[in-house]
Structures are given as structure tokens and as C-alpha cells.
N, C-alpha and C positions, 0 to 999 in steps of 0.2 A: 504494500500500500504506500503509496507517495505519501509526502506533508501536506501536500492540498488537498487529496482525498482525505486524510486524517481530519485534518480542519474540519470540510464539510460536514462529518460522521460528527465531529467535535459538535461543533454546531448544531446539527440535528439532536443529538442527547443533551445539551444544556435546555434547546426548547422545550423539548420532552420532559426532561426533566423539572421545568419550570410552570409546567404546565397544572392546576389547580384541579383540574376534569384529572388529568392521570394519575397526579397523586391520590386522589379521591378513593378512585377504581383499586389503585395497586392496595390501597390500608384496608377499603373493605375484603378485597380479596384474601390479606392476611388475615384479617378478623376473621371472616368464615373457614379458614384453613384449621387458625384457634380455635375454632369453637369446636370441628369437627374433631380436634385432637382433644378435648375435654370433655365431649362423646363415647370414645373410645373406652375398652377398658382396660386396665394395666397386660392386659395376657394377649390383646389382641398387635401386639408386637410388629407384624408385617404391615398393619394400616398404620397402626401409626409413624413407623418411620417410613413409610411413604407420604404421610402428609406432614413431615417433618423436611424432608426432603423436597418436597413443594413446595414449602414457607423457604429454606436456602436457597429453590430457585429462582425465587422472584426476587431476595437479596442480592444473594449475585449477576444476578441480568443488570440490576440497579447499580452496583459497581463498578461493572464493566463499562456502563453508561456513564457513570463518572471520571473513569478514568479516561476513557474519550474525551467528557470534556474538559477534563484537567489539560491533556497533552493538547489541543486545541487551543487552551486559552496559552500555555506555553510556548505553544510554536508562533503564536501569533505575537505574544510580547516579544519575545525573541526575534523576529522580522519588523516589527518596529522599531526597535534602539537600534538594528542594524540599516533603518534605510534615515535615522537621526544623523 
């Protein structure tokens, strides 16, 4: 992936990220995840680290998205002071 690609990708997950409607979505979707894992009963061990495993992967999607836009807002300071 180039730095301009990065950027864009950058930029598409800070919006996303910024976004009031997605945050919304992603915490109910945690909450229902919790609630299903407090459902569960202590013996049924395979649902629930599958929906243990579901709540990690909406964390980590969210991660990844940040760390996108981390390197995006860095590549972009960093070609600023260089064209200063």
C-alpha cells in the first residue's frame, strides 16, 4: 500500500470513526453481545467464548481503524513540515 493510499484509508476511518450513527451501532452491538454473555450459563463454555470472541472483534476492527488513522494523520504532518 502506498502513503497516499494509507492516507485515504486514514481518512476514511477517522470519519468513521467520528461518526455518532457508528459509534451508536458498534456500543449497542457490544451491549447485546453482553447481554447475551450474561445469558449464558457458566458450563455452556463454546457460546460463550464465541460471543467473547465477537465483542474482541468489533474491538479490534476499531483498532485497526485507529491505527489507520493514526498513520494518516502522521504521514500527513510529516509532508507538511517537509513542504514548510
Amino acid at each position: 500500500m502506498t502513503e497516499e493510499q494509507l492516507v485515504i484509508r486514514g481518512r476514511v476511518a477517522t470519519a468513521l470513526l467520528s461518526s455518532e450513527d457508528l459509534k451508536w451501532f458498534i456500543d449497542h452491538y457490544k451491549s447485546l453481545i453482553l447481554e447475551s454473555i450474561t445469558q449464558t450459563k457458566p458450563e455452556q463454555t463454546e457460546e460463550r467464548e464465541r460471543l467473547y470472541y465477537q465483542f474482541k472483534a468489533v474491538d479490534d476492527l476499531i483498532g485497526i481503524m485507529a491505527s489507520y488513522s493514526d498513520a494518516a494523520s502522521a504521514i500527513t504532518h510529516r509532508q507538511e513540515k517537509e513542504t514548510d
